[in-house]
Each structure stands twice: as C-alpha cells, then as structure tokens.
N, C-alpha and C positions, 0 to 999 in steps of 0.2 A: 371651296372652289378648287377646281382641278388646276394646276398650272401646266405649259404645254411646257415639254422638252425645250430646250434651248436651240435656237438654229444661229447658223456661222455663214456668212456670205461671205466667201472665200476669196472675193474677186476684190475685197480689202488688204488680205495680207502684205502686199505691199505698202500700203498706206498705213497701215499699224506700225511695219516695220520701218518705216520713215521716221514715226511719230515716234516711235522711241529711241531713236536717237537724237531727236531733235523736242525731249522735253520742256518744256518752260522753267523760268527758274523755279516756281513755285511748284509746279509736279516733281522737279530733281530735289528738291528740298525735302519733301515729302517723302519720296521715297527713298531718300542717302538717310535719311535721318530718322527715319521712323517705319518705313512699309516693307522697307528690301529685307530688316530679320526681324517682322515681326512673328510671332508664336504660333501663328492661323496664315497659310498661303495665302498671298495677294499678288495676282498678276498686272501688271501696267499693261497699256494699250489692246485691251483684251476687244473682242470683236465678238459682238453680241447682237444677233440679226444684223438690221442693215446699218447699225451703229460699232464705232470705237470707241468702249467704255475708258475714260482716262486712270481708272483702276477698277479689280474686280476682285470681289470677293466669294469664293464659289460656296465655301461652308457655312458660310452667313448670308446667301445669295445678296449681296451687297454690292452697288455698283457707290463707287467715290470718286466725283465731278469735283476741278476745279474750273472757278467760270471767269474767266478775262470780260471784259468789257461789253464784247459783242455778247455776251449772253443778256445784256440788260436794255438791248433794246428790246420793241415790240416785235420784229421777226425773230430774236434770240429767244427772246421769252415764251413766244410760237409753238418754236422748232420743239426747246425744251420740253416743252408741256405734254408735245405728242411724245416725243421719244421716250416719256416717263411714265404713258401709260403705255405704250407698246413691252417696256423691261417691264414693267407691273402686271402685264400678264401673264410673264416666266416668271412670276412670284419674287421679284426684287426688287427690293427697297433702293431707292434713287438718295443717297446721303450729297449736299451738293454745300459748298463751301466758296467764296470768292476768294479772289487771290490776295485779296487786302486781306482777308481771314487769315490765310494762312501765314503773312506777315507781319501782321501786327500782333494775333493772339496764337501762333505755332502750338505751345504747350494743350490751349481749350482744343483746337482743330484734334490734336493726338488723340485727349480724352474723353471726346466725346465719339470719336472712329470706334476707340479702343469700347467702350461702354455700348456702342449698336453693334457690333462686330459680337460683343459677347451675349447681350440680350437675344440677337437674331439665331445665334448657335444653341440658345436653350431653346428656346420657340421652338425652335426647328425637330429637336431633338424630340 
C-alpha cells in the first residue's frame, strides 16, 4: 500500500511549543532518561497532520503515546482510535504506553521502544 507524504498543520506550532515545555512527568522521564540520546532521532511534540504526536520517530516512522487518564474513557478511546488510523495511513505505527507503564515498569517501556524502533528501521529498510 502506498503511504501518503506526511502533512504538518502548522496552525499547531504553538501548542506543540507549549507542550514541550510543559511535559508530564512521565514524557520528561522518558525523554531526560531514555529518548533525548537515544542512537535513532526522536522528536518530542512533533505535529503530524491535525495531531501532536507526544514523540516521533521519523526512521522507524514511529509515533510514542503516553496516555493519562483521559485516554481511557469512551471519548478518549474515540479520539484514539481515529487518530491511529489517520498516522497509519502515513505508514506509522501507533506504540502507545500509560503513565502507570512508564512508572511502574520504566526499564520494559525503554525495551520494548528500543526492540519496534529497531524492527521498524529493518522493515523499512
């Protein structure tokens, strides 16, 4: 299947730029501690159509969601749902983690990023 180009709705830039400065603790954890050197560029609050991916991974076309609360209601779950196939038509896998995840099990969250991050870059390849 063809994937379409990526498009940028630009009229976010601001609100991306908010959002990274005002991370969650579990996105600054994530990224102080694991994404900001990792080995394969990853961008935080990257803006991917009419969405801000909470990270992105452009050479593994990888987007990595962490999800508070609101993601587990039935509108959260919704929202989700489309926004993942909307990225899955630019050919990206939706990697998506709660914040308990990244709290409780930090190390699995790292290695299993690090294990689709690398599977995705051979595929791709």
């Amino acid at each position: 299947m063809e994937r379409e180009p990526l498009k940028k709705n630009n009229e976010l830039l601001n609100v991306a730029r908010i959002l990274r400065r005002n991370m969650t603790r579990q996105e600054k954890h994530l990224w102080y501690d694991f994404l900001r050197y990792y080995p394969v560029k990853i961008y935080k609050q990257r803006i991917i159509d009419n969405f801000i991916a909470d990270f992105y991974c452009h050479s593994a076309r990888l987007v990595i969601e962490l999800d508070g609360s609101q993601h587990y209601t039935s509108h959260g779950k919704a929202h989700d749902a489309a926004r993942t196939e909307i990225l899955e038509r630019y050919g990206i896998y939706v990697l998506r983690f709660s914040n308990r995840d990244v709290d409780k099990n930090f190390e699995g969250v790292c290695r299993m990023i690090d294990r689709v991050i690398n599977e995705r870059i051979e595929d791709l390849s």
